[in-house]
C-alpha positions as CSV (number, residue, x, y, z in Angstrom):
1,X,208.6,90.4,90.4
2,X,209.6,91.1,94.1
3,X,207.7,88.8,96.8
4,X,206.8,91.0,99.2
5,X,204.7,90.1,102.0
6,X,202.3,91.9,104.0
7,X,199.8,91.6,106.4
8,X,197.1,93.0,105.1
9,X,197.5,92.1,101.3
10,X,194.2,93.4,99.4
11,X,194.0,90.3,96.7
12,X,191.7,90.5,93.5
13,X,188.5,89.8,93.6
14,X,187.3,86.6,92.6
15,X,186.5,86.5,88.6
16,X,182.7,85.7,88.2
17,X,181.5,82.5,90.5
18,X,185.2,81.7,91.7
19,X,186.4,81.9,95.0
20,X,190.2,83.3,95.3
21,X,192.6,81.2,97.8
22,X,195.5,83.1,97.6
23,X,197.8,82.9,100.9
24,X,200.8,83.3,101.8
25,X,203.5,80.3,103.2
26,X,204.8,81.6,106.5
27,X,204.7,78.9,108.7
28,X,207.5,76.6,110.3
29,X,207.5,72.6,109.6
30,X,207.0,72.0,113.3
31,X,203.5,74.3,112.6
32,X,202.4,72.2,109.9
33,X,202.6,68.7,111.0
34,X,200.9,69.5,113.9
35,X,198.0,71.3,112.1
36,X,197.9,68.0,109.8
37,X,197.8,65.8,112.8
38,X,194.8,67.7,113.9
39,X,192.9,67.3,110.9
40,X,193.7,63.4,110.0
41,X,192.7,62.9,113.9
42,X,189.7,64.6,113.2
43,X,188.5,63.8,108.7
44,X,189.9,60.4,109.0
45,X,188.4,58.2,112.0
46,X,184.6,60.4,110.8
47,X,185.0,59.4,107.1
48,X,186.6,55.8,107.5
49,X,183.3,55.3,110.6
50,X,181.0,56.5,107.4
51,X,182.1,54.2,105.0
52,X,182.1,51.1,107.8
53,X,178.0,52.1,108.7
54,X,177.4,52.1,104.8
55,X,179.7,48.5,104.3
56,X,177.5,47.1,107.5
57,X,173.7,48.3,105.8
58,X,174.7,47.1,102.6
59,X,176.3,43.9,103.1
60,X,174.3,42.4,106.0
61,X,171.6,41.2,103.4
62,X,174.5,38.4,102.5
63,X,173.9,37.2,106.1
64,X,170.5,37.4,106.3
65,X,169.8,34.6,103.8
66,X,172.1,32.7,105.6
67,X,169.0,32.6,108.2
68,X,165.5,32.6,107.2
69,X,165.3,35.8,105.2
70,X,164.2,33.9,102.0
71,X,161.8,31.8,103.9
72,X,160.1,34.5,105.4
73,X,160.1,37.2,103.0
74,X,158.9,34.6,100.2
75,X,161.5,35.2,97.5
76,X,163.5,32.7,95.7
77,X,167.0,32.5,95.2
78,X,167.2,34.6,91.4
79,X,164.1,37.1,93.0
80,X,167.2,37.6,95.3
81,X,169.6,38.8,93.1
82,X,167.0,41.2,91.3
83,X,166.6,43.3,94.7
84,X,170.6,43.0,94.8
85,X,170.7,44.6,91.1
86,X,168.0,47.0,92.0
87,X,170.3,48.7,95.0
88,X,173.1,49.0,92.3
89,X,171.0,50.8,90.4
90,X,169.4,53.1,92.3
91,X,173.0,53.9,93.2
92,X,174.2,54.6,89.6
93,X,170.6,56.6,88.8
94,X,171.4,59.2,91.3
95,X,175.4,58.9,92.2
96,X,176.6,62.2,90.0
97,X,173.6,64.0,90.3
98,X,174.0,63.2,94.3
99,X,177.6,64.1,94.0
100,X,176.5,67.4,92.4
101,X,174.4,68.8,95.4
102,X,177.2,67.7,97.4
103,X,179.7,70.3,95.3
104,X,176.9,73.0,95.5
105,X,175.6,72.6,100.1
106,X,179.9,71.1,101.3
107,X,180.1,67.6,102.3
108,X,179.4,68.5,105.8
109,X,175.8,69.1,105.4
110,X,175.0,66.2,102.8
111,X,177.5,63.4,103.6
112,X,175.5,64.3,107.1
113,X,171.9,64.1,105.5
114,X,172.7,60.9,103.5
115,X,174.1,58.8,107.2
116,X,170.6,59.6,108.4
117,X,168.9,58.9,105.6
118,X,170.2,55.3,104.4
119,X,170.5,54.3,108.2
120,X,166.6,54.7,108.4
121,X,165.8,52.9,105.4
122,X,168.3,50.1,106.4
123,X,166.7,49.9,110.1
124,X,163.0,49.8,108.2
125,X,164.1,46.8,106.2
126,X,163.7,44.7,109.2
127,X,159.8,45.0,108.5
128,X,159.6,43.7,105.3
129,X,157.6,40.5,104.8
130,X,157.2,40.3,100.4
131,X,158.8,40.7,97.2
132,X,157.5,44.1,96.8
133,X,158.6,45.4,99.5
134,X,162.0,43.7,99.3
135,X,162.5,45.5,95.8
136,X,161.7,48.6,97.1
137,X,163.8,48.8,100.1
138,X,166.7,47.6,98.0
139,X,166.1,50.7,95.4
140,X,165.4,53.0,98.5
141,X,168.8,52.2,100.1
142,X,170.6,52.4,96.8
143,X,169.4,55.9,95.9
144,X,170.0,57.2,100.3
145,X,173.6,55.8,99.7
146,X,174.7,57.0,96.0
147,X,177.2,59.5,96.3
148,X,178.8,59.1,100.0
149,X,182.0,57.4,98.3
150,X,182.6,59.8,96.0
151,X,182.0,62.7,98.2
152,X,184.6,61.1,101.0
153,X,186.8,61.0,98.1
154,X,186.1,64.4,96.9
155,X,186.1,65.7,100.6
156,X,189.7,64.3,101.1
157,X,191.2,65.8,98.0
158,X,189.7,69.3,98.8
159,X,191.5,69.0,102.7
160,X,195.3,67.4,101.5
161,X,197.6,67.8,98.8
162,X,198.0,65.2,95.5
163,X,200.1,63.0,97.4
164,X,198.4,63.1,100.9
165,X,195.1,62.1,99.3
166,X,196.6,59.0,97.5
167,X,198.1,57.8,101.3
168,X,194.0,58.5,102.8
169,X,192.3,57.2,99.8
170,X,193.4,53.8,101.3
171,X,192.8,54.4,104.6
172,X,189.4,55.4,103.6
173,X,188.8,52.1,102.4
174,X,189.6,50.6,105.4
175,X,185.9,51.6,106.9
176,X,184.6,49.4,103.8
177,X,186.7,46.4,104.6
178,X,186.7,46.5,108.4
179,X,182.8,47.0,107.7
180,X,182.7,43.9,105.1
181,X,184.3,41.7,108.0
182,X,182.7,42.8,110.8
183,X,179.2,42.7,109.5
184,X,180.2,38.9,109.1
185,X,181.3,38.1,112.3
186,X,178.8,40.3,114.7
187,X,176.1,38.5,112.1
188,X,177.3,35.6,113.7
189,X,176.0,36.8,117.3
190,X,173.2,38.5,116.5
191,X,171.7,35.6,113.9
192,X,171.8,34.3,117.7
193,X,168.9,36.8,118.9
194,X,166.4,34.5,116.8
195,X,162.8,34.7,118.6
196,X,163.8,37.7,120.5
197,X,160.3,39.8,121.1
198,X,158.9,37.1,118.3
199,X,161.2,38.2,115.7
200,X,163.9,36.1,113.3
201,X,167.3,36.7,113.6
202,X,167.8,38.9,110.4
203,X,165.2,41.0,111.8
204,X,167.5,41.9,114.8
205,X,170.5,42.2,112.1
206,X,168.8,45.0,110.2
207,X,167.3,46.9,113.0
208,X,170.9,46.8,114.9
209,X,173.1,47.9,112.4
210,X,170.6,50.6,111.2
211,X,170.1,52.2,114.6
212,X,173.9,51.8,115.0
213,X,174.4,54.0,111.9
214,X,171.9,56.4,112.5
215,X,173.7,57.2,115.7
216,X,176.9,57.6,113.7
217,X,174.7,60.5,111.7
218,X,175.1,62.6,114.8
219,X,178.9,62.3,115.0
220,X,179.1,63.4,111.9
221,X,177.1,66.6,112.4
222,X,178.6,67.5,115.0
223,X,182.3,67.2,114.2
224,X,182.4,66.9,110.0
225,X,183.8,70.3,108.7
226,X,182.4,71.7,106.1
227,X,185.7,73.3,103.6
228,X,188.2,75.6,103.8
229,X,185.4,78.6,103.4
230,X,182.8,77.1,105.9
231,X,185.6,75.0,108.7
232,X,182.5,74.3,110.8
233,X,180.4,71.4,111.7
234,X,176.7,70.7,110.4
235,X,175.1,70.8,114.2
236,X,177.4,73.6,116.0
237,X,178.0,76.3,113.2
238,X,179.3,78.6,115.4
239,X,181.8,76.4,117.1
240,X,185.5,76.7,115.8
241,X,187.0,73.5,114.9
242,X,190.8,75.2,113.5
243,X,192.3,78.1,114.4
244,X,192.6,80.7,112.1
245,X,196.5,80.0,111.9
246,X,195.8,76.6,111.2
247,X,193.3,77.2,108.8
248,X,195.7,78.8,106.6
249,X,198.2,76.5,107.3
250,X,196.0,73.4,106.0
251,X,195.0,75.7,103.1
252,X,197.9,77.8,101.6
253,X,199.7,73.9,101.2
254,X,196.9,72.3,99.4
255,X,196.5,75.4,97.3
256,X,200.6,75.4,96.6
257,X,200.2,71.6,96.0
258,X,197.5,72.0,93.1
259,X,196.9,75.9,92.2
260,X,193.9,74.8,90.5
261,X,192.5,74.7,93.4
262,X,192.6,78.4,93.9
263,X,189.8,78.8,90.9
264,X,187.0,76.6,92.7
265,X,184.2,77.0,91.6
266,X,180.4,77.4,93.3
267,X,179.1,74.8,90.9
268,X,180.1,72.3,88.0
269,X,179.9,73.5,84.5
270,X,179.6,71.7,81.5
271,X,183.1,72.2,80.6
272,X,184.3,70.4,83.2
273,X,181.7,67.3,82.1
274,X,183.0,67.4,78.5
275,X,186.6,67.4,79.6
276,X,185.9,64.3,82.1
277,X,183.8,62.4,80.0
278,X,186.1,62.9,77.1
279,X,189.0,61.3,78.6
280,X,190.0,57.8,77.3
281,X,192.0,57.5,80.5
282,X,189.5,58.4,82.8
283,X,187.3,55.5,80.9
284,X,190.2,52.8,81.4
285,X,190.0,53.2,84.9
286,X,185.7,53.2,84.9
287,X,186.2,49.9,83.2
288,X,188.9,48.6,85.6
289,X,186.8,49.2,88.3
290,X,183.7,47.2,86.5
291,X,185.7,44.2,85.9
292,X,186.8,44.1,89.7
293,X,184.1,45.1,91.8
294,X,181.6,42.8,89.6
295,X,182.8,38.9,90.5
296,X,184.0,41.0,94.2
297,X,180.1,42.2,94.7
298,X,178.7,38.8,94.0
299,X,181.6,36.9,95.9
300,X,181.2,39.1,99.2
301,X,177.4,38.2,99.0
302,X,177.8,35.0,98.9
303,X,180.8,33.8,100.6
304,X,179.3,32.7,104.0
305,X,176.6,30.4,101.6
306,X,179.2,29.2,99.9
307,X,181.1,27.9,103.2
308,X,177.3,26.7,104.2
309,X,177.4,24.3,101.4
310,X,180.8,23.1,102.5
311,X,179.2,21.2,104.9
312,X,179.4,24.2,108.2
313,X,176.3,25.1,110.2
314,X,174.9,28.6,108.9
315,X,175.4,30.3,111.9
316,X,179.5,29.3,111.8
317,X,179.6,29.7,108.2
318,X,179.1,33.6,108.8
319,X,182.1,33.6,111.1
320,X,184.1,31.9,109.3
321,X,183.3,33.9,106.2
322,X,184.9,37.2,107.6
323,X,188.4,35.6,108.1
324,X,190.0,36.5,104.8
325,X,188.2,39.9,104.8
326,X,190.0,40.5,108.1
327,X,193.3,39.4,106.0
328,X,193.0,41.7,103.3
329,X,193.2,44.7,106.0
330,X,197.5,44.3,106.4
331,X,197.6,43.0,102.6
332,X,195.7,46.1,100.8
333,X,197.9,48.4,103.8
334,X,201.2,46.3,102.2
335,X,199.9,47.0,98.7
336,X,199.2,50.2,99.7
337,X,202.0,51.3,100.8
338,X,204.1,49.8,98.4
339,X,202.2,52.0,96.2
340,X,202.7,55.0,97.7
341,X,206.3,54.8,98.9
342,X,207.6,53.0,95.4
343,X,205.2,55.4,93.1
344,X,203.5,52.1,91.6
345,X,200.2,52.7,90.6
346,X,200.0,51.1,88.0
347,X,202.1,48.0,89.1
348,X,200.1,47.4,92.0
349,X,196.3,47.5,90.6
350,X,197.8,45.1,88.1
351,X,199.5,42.6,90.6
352,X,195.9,43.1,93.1
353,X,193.8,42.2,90.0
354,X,195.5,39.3,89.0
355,X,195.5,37.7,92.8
356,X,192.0,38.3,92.8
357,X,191.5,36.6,89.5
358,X,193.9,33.6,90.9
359,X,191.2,33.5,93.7
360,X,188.5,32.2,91.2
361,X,191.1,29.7,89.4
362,X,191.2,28.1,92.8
363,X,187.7,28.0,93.5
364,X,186.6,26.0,89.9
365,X,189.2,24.1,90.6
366,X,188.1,23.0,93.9
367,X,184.7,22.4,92.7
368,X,186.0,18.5,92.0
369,X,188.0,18.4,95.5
370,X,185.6,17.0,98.4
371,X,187.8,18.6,101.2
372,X,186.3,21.0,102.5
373,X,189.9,22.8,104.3
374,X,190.8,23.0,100.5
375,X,188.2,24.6,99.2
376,X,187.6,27.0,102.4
377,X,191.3,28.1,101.4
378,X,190.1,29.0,97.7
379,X,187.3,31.3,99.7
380,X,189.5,33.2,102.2
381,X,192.1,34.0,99.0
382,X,189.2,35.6,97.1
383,X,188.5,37.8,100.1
384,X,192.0,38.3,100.6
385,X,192.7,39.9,97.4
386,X,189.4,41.0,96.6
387,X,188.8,44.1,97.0
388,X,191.6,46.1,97.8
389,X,192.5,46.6,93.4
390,X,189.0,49.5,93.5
391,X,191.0,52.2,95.9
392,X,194.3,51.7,94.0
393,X,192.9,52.0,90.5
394,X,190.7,55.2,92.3
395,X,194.2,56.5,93.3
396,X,195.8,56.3,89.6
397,X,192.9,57.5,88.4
398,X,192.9,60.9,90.5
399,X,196.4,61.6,89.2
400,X,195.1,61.7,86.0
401,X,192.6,64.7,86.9
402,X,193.3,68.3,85.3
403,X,191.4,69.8,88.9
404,X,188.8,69.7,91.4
405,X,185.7,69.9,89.2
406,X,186.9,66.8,87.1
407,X,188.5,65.0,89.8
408,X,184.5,65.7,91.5
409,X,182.8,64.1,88.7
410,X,185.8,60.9,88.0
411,X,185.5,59.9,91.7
412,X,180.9,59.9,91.0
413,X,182.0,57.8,87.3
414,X,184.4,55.5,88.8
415,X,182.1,54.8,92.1
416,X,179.1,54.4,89.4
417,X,181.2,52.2,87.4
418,X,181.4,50.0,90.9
419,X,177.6,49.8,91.1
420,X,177.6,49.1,87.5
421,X,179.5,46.0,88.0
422,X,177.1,45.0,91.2
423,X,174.0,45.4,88.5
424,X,175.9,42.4,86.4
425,X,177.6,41.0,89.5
426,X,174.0,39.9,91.3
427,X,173.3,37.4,88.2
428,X,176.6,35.3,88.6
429,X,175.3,32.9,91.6
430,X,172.2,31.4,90.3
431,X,170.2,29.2,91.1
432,X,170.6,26.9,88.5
433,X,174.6,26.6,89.1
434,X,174.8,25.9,92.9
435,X,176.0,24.7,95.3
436,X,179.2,24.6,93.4
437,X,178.7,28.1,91.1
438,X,181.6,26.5,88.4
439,X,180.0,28.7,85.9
440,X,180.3,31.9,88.0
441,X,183.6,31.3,89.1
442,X,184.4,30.8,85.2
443,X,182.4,34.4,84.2
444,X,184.7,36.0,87.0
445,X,187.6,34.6,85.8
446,X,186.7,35.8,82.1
447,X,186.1,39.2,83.5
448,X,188.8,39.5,85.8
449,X,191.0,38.8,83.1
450,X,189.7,41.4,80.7
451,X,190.7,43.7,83.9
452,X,194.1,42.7,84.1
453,X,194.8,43.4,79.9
454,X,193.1,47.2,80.5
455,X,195.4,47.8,83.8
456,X,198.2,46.3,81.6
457,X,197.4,48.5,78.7
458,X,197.0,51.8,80.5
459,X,200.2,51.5,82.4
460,X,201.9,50.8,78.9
461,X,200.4,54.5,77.9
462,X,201.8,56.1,80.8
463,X,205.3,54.2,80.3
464,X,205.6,55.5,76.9
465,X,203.7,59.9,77.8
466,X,206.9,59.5,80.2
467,X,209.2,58.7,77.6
468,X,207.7,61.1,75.0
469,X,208.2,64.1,77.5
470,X,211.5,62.9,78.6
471,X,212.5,63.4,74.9
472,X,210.8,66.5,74.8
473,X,212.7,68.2,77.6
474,X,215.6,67.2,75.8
475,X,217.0,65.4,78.9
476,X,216.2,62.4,81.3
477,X,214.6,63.1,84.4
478,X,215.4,61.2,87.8
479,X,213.3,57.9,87.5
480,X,209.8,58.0,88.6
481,X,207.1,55.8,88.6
482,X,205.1,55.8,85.2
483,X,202.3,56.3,86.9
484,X,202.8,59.5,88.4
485,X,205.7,60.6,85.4
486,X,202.3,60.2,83.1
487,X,199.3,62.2,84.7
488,X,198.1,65.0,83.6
489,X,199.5,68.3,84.9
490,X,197.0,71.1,86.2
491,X,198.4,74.4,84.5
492,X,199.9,76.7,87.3
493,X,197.9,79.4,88.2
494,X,199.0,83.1,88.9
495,X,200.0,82.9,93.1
496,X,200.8,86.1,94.6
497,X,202.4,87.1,97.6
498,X,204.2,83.9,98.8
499,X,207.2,83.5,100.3
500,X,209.1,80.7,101.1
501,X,210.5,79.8,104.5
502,X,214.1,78.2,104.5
503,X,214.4,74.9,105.0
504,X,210.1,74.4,104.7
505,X,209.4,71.2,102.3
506,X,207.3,73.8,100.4
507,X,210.2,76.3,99.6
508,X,211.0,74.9,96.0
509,X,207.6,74.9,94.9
510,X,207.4,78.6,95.6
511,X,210.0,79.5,93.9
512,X,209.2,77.5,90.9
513,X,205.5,79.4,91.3
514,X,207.7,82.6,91.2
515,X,209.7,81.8,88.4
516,X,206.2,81.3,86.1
517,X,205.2,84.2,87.1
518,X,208.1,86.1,85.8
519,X,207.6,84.5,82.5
């Protein structure tokens, strides 16, 4: 078969309730890096801004009790954790269902919606004086939220290739971190604003914060893209964002990249829920995530109590509470990279997981240590190491994905499987075990170990697919990491019309696309 480009090229029509993507690679390197700077310059700093306003409205609850919050709202410490579980789960009720109307309206429009919908309900918590209404607003805020990870994860593996996605994924989860330490330390200055127009601090802390992210709904309207088919903002439809050239540029390489892609569909079917939901893999990974983000959920909610019963004033306790979740910004971007540029997936999840779990070895065994440096060090390790394990494993686990519409629905089961673990993770500080929690720390090291034996396990499954198909090619392949050597492939689709340009970083993947062809 001859590649001959034209023009004007009349492609099939799309088969049913698919959408053909078929383009052509004409374009020169210099072209394309400057039509991917454009578009990280533009996705990243609005997704990553997201993810900090939903980090602030979720966490700042964890300083609030630091003040009065308890006092004045009349709930007890346990009644606490309840309204804590009840956000989780108004999360996991509505996450894939959530993630579903994002597939069917483009993220532009919902991830839009959902900004001004949980910064309201965040900004009305300020107002609430009883146990009712605390369990209620908790709920509220869980269901306005469910589904905004998940669809900035989906939303960044529609706009780059395989690889480019992993690199983002990260950076992406810098808006939750920088949002878990900054909520800390601005708590810090506004706890100050106590009797301000009659109000507590907390009050100020909720109704800051919410306005803050409400405002943030606006920049994302106006400068969110849709997709490839609808590269226009939410509040200026008519207003190009890309060029036409650059649109194709942005899209023939993400189609090249995964020709699955080509086939998207309008809407998930149920094929693609019993082929996700099916996968053993897939499952590994939802557990993974369940056994970190659990003790991590409880720890980040209670870390600047925990330094208050070290013997710091509250106020200072908030400050000093956001110090190793400042840390853990250059360690997850180390990890990260490391990652990335090595090809350990696997590796790394299992080396972040097992930090974390030292984290709570520290903290029991501080418990009978009355210095209070000491056991400050055991709390800025947890936070250190905490977190960072969730985007990794999400990274692995996307390499395991056949294509868009299970990749859609892994990213809503993994980010459910997170607010799984916050349903279990509110009832490990109780009342009953402080001020020194050594039976919570103990749970999280129980768990956190389970964790460690699944990551260890799954990367042992991908060592030995990479050995298998080694043997079945008949000949060894250049060393790769396992993680990537094991992942599912995406069958290659029929591409027509592309050409490669010499020298472009695409050029052997088009002329491996032409050789299936021929066969």
């Amino acid at each position: 078969m001859g590649l001959d480009v034209k023009d004007d090229v009349d492609f099939p029509a799309p088969v049913e309730d698919e959408e053909a993507l078929t383009r052509v690679v004409d374009w020169t390197p210099e072209e394309e890096k400057k039509a991917k700077r454009k578009l990280d310059l533009l996705i990243m700093p609005i997704l990553t801004l997201g993810f900090f306003c939903l980090q602030l409205d979720r966490g700042n609850i964890a300083n609030a009790i630091t003040d009065t919050f308890m006092k004045d709202v009349g709930i007890t410490q346990d009644e606490f954790n309840v309204g804590q579980q009840m956000l989780s789960l108004g999360i996991v009720l509505t996450e894939i269902p959530s993630n579903m109307i994002l597939y069917r309206i483009g993220p532009g429009k919902w991830l839009t919606l959902q900004l001004f919908l949980f910064g309201l309900v965040s900004t009305f918590q300020s107002w609430q004086r009883s146990y009712g209404a605390f369990i209620f607003t908790r709920f509220l805020l869980g269901i306005t939220e469910s589904g905004f990870i998940p669809g900035g994860l989906w939303t960044l593996s529609t706009w780059y290739t395989r690889r480019e996605t992993a690199k983002r994924v990260m950076i992406f989860y810098f808006g939750n971190q920088f949002g878990q330490a900054s909520a800390k330390l601005l708590a810090y200055g506004i706890l100050h604003m106590k009797n301000v127009g009659g109000q507590p601090g907390w009050f100020w802390l909720f109704t800051l914060m919410g306005a803050f992210t409400i405002l943030s709904g606006f920049i994302f309207g106006l400068f969110l893209p849709d997709s490839f088919k609808n590269p226009h903002s939410t509040f200026l439809p008519k207003v190009k964002i890309f060029t036409e050239r650059e649109l194709h540029i942005l899209q023939t390489r993400v189609l090249l990249d995964e020709p699955m892609k080509g086939k998207k569909k309008r809407k998930i079917n149920w094929g693609a829920f019993k082929r996700t939901f099916t996968n053993w893999r897939l499952w590994t990974h939802f557990f993974i995530t369940l056994a970190n983000n659990g003790p991590q959920r409880a720890f980040d909610t209670y870390s600047p109590t925990i330094v208050t019963s070290f013997g710091f004033q509250a106020l200072q306790s908030n400050a000093m509470a956001s110090v190793g979740l400042f840390l853990q910004i250059p360690v997850s971007f180390g990890f990260s990279w490391f990652s990335d540029h090595f090809n350990r997936r696997g590796e790394t999840v299992i080396a972040g997981l097992s930090m974390h779990m030292i984290g709570y070895i520290f903290n029991r065994g501080f418990t009978d240590i009355n210095l209070r440096g000491v056991r400050y060090f055991g709390v800025v390790w947890t936070q250190t190491f905490g977190t960072f394990s969730h985007p990794l494993n999400i990274t692995w686990m996307s390499l395991a994905c056949e294509d868009s519409e299970v990749r859609a629905l892994a990213m809503a089961m993994v980010i459910m499987g997170a607010n799984i673990a916050g349903i279990y993770g509110a009832q490990i500080f109780r009342s009953d075990d402080s001020p020194f929690y050594r039976r919570g720390f103990s749970v999280a090291i129980a768990v956190l170990a389970a964790g460690v034996v699944l990551a260890i396990a799954r990367y042992v499954d991908d060592v030995v697919r990479r050995h298998r198909r080694r043997r079945a090619a008949g000949a060894l392949q250049p060393a790769e990491s396992a993680s990537d050597e094991g992942v599912d492939k995406a069958p290659l689709e029929k591409i027509t019309d592309v050409l490669p340009v010499p020298g472009h970083p695409f050029s052997n993947d088009a002329k491996e696309l032409a050789v299936a062809e021929k066969k």
